[in-house]
C-alpha positions as CSV (number, residue, x, y, z in Angstrom):
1,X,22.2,-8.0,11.6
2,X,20.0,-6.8,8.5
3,X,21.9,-7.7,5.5
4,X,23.7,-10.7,6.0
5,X,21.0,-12.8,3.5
6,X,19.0,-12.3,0.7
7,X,15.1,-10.8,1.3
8,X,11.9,-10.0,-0.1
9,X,12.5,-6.1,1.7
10,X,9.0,-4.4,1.9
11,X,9.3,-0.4,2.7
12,X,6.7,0.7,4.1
13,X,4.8,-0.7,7.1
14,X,1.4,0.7,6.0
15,X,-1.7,-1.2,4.9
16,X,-0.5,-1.8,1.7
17,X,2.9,-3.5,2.5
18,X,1.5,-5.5,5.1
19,X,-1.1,-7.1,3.3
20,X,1.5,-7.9,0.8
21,X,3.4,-9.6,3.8
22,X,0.7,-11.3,5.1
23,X,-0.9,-12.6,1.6
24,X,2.8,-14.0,1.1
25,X,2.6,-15.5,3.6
26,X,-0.6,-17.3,3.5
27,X,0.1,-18.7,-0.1
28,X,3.1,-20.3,1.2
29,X,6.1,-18.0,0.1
30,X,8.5,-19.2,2.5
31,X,11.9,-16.7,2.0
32,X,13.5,-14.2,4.4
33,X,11.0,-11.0,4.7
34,X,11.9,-7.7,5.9
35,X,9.3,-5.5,6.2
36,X,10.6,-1.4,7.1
37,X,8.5,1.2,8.8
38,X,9.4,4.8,8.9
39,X,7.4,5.7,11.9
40,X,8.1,3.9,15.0
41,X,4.6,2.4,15.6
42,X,3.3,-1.2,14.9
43,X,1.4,-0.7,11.1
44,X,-2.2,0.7,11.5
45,X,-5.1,2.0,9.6
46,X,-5.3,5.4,8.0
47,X,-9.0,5.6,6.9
48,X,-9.8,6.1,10.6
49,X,-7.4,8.9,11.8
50,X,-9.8,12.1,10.0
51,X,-13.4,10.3,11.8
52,X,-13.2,8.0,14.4
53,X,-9.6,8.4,16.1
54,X,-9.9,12.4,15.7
55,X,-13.7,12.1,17.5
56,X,-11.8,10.2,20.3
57,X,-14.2,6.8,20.0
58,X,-11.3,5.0,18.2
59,X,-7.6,4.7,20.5
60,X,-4.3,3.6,18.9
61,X,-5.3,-0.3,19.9
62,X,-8.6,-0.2,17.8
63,X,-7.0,0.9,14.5
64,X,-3.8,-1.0,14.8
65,X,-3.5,-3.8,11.8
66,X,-1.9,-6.8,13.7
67,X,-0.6,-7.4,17.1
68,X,2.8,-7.8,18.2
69,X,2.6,-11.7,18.2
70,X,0.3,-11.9,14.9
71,X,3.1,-10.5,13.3
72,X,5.8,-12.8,15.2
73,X,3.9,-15.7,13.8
74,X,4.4,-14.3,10.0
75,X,8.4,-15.0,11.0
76,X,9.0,-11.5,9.8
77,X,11.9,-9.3,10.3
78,X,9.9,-5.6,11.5
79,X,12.4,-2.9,10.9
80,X,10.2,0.4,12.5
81,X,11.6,3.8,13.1
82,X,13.8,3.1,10.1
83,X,14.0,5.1,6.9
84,X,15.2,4.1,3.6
85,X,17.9,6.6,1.7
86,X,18.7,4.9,-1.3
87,X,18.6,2.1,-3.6
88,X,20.8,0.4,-5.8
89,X,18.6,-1.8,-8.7
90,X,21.3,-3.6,-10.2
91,X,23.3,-4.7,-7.0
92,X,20.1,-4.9,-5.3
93,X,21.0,-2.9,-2.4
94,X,18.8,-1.0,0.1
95,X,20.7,1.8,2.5
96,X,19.0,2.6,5.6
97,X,19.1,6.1,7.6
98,X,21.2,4.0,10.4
99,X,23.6,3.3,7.7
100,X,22.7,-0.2,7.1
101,X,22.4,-1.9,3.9
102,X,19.9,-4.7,2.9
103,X,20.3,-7.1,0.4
104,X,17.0,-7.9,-1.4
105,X,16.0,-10.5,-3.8
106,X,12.8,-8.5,-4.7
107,X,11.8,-5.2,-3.4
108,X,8.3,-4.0,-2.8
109,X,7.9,-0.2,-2.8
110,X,5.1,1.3,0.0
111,X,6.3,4.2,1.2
112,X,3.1,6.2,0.4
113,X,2.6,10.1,0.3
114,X,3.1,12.7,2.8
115,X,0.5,16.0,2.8
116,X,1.2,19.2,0.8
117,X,1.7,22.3,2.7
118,X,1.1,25.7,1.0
119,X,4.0,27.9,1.4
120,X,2.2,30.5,2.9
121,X,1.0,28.5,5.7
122,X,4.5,27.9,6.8
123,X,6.2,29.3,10.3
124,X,2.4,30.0,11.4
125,X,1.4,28.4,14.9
126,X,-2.2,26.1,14.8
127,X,-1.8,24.9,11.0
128,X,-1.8,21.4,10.9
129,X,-2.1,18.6,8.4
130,X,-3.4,15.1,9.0
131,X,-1.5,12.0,7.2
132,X,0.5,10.0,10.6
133,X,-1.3,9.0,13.9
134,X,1.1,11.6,15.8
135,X,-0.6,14.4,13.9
136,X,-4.1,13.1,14.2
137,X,-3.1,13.1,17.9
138,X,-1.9,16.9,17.7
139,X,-5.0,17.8,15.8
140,X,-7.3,16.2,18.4
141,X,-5.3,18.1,21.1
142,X,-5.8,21.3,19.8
143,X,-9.4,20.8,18.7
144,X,-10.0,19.6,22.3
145,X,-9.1,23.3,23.5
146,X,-11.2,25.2,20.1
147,X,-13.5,27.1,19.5
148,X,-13.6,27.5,15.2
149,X,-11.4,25.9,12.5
150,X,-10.8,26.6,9.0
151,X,-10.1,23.5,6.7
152,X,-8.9,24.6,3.3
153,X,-9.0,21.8,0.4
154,X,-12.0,20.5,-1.4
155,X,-10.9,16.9,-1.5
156,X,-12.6,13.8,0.3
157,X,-10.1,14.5,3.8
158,X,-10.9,17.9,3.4
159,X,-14.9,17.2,4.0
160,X,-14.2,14.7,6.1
161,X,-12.0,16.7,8.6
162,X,-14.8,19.1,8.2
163,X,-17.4,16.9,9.4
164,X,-15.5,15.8,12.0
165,X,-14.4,19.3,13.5
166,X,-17.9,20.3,13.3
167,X,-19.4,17.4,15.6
168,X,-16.9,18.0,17.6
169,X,-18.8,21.2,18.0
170,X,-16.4,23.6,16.7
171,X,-17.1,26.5,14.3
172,X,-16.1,25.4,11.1
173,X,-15.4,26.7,7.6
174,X,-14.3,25.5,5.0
175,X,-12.5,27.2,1.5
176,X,-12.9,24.8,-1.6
177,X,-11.5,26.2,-4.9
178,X,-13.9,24.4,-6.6
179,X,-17.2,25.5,-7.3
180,X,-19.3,22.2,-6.8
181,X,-17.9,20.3,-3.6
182,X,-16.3,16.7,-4.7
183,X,-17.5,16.7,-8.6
184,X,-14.6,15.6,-9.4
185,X,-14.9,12.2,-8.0
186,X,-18.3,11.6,-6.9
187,X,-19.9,14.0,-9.7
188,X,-22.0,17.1,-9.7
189,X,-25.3,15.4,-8.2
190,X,-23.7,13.6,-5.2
191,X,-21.2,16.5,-4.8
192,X,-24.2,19.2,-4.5
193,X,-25.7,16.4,-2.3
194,X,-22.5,16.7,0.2
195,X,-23.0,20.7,0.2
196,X,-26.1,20.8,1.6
197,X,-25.1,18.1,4.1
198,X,-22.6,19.5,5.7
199,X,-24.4,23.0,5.5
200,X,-27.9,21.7,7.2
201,X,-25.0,20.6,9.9
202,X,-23.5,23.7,10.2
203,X,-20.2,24.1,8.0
204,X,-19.7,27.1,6.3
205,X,-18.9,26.5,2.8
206,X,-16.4,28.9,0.9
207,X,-16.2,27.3,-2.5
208,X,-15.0,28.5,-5.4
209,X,-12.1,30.4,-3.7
210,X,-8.8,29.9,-2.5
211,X,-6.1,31.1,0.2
212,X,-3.5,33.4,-0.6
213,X,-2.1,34.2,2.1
214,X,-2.0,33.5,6.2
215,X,-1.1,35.4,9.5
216,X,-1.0,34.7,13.0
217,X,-1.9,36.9,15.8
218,X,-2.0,35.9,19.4
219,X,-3.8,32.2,19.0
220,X,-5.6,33.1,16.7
221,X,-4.8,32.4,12.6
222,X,-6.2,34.5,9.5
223,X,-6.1,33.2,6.2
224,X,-7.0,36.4,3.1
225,X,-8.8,34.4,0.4
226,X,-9.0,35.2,-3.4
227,X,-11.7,37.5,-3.2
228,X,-10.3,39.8,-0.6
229,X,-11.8,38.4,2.3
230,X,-10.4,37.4,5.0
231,X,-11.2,34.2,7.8
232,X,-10.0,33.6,11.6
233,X,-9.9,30.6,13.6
234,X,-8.2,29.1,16.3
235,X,-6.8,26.6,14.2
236,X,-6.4,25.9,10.7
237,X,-6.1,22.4,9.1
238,X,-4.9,22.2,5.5
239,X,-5.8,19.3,3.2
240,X,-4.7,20.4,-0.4
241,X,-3.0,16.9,-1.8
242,X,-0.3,15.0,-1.3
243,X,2.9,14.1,-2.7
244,X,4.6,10.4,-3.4
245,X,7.7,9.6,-1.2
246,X,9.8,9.0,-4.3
247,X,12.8,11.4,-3.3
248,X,15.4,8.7,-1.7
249,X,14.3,6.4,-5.3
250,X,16.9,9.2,-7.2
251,X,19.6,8.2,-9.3
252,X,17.7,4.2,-9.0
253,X,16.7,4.3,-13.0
254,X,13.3,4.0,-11.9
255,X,10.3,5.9,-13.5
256,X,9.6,8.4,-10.0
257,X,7.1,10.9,-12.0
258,X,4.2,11.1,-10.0
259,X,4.9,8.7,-8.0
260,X,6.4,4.9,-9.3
261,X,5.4,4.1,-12.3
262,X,4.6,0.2,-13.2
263,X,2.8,-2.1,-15.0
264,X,-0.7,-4.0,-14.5
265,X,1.0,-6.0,-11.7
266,X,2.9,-3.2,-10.3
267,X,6.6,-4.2,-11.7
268,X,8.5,-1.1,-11.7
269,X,12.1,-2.4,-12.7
270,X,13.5,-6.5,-12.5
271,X,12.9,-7.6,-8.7
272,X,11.1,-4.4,-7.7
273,X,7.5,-3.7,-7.6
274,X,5.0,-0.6,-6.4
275,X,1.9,-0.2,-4.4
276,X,-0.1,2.2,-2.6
277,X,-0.7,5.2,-2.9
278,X,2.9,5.7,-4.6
279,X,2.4,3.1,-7.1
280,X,1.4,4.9,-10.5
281,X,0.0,1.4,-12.0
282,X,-0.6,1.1,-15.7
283,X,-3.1,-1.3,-17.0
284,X,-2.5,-3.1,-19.9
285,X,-2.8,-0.5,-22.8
286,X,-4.6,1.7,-20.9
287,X,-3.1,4.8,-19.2
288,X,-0.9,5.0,-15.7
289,X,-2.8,5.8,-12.4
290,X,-2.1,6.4,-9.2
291,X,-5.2,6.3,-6.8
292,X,-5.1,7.1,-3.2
293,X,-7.8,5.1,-1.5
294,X,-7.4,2.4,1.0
295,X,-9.1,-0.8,-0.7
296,X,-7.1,0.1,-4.0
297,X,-4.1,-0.4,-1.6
298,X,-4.9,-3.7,-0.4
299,X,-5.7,-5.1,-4.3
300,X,-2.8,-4.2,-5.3
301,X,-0.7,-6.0,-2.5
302,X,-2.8,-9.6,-3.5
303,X,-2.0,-8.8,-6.8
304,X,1.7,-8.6,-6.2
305,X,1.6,-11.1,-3.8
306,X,-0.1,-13.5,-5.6
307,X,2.3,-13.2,-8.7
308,X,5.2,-13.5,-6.8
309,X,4.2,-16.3,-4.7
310,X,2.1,-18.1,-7.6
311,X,2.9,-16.2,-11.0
312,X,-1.4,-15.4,-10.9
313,X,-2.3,-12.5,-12.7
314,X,-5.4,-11.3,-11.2
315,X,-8.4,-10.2,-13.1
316,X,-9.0,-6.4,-13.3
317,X,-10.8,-5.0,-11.4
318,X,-12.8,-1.2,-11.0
319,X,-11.0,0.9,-8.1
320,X,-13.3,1.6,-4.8
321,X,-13.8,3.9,-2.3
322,X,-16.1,5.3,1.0
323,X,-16.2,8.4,2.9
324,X,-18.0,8.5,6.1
325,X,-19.5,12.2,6.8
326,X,-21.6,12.5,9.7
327,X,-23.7,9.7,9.8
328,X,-23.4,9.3,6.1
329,X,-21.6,6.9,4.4
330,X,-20.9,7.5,0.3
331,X,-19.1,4.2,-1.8
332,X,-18.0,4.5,-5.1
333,X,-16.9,1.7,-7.7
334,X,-15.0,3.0,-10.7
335,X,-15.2,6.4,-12.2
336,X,-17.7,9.2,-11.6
337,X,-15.9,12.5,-12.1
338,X,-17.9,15.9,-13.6
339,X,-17.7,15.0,-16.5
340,X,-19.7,11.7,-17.2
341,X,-22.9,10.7,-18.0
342,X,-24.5,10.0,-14.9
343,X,-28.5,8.6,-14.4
344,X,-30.1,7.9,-10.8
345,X,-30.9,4.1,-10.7
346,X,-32.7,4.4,-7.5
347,X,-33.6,5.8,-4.5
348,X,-34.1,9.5,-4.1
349,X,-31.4,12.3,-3.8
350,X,-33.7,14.5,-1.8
351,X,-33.8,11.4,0.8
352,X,-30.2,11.2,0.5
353,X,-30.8,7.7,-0.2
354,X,-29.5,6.8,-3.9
355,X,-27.4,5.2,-6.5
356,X,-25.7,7.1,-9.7
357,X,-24.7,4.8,-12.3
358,X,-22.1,6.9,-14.5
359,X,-20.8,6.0,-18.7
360,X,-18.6,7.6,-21.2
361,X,-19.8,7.2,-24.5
362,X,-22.1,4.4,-23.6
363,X,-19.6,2.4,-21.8
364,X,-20.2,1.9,-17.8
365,X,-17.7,3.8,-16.0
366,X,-18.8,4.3,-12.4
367,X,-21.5,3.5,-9.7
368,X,-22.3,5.9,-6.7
369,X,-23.8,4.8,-4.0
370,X,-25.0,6.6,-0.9
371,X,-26.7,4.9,1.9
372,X,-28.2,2.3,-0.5
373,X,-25.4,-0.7,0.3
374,X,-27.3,-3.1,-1.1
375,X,-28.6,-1.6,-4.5
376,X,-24.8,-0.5,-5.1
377,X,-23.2,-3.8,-4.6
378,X,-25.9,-5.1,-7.4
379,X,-25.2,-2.2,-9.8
380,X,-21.1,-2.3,-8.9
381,X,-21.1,-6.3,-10.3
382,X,-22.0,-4.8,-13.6
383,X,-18.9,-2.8,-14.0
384,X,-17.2,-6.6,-14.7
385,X,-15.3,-6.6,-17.9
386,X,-15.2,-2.4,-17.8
387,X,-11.7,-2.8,-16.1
């Protein structure tokens, strides 16, 4: 029965609190662990839900993390299907949704985010969001039987959902408030680079304008946008942000704005840590930041693991991402955003084969690299010693 000894407790069975398990592990950490899942599934890649698993050449077995005897042999306690309620930091003390209460000797924090949902999309029929393998499985339904989709957010899902939905040969449109698709991480030049992608494949790009409002009628949903206009589709997807599973963390004393605030190895309070995309990490002297990408997910669970099993501190390193679009694949190392300094080290944006090297007052901040691996690999080593 849970509870009966002291455990490392990891909440959160995504990639970020399994790699923590599993890098325990490996360096020879030898205590009780219990690792607790809210969904009743065995842990399994995100990255994959908005491309491959939506396009239906990725099934449930090809994105899941670890099979059921991989994670026997960690001598792990799985908890799935399980959500935690509350915490108690100075008895450390976990409560469960079945009532249960785990005692923890350190507590790693991985519950993620969950998708926003505008207000106004609410009570409508075909509006969907995409963050759990059940709804990429009711979003591939439904896109199985459509004709036309609107996607409304400008963020990196948002394209991506767009891409997708168009090769699977729907009609697709898509409302970004913002002006220059994706400046805001991958810069003005890559971002006008991604507009005229996913135009020459067909998307319909609304940008600088937002939704105010939705209805339904029959199976078909309008949304009015900011200009007056108004779209229809068979189905809607919204992908407008996200916000930090934080709520059952109140009354623990710990710092839940914007997710968990920690330091530069993710210590949030005495025994407890944060990682993921709910861990708001500070580095030292620098300022808090909490990064939703996959890769930043799994640094931060070595780092944790490594000082808890070792007492390393790891050296810093620049956050990195991908997007896959079509048959495009973007990677970014550090910091572009719209407002840098960016110069094209090579290749050719026209060819849609380049790499953007961006700085801040002369300091490196970011490299860009789109289908140029190898030339963004060499240019990402120089951003040592900028993190």
């Amino acid at each position: 029965m849970p509870g009966t000894e002291e455990a490392l407790v990891v909440v959160g069975a995504g990639a970020a609190g399994l790699t923590a398990v599993d890098a325990l592990r490996r360096q020879g950490f030898a205590d009780p662990i219990v690792l607790v899942g809210a969904e009743s599934h065995l842990p399994y890649d995100r990255p994959p839900l908005s491309k491959g698993f939506l396009l239906g050449t990725l099934d449930r077995t090809r994105i899941t993390l670890r099979e059921p005897q991989v994670l026997a042999d960690l001598g792990i306690e799985l908890l799935l299907g399980r959500v935690a309620t509350a915490v108690d930091i100075a008895a450390r003390r976990l409560e469960l949704d079945d009532g249960s209460v785990l005692r923890y000797s350190r507590l790693i924090v991985a519950t993620g985010v969950r998708p926003a949902r505008p207000a106004f999309l609410d009570g409508h029929r075909g509006v969907h969001v995409l963050r759990t393998v059940d709804d990429a499985e009711r979003l591939a339904h439904a896109m199985s039987s459509a004709a036309s989709a609107i996607v409304i957010g400008g963020g990196l899902l948002g394209y991506e959902l767009a891409a997708s939905a168009r090769s699977a040969g729907l009609n697709v449109t898509l409302v970004d408030r913002s002006r220059v698709p994706l400046a805001h991480v991958l810069g003005p030049v890559a971002g006008g680079a991604v507009a005229q992608l996913h135009r020459e494949h067909g998307v319909v790009l609304r940008t600088g304008h937002s939704v105010r409002a939705a209805t339904t009628a029959g199976g078909t949903t309008s949304v009015s946008l900011d200009d007056d206009s108004s779209l229809s589709a068979d189905l809607v997807v919204a992908a407008v942000g996200s916000h930090p599973n934080v709520e059952w963390l109140a009354g623990s004393g710990l710092d839940t704005r914007d997710g968990v605030g920690c330091d530069h190895l993710g210590r949030a309070a005495s025994g407890v840590y944060a990682i993921g995309d709910v861990a708001r990490w500070s580095p030292p002297g620098g300022r808090g930041m909490r990064i939703e990408h996959r890769t930043n997910a799994t640094q931060q669970a070595l780092a944790i693991a490594g000082h808890i099993a070792a007492g390393t501190e790891p050296a810093p390193a620049a956050p990195y991402f991908w997007t896959d679009q079509f048959s495009e694949r973007i990677q970014v190392a550090g910091h572009i955003g719209a407002d840098a300094d960016s110069a094209i080290v090579a290749g050719d944006v026209a060819a849609r084969r380049f790499v953007i090297k961006a700085s801040r007052r002369g300091s490196p901040t970011g490299v860009l690299g789109w289908r140029m691996a190898k030339d963004f690999a060499r240019h990402r080593g120089e951003l040592v010693g900028a993190y």
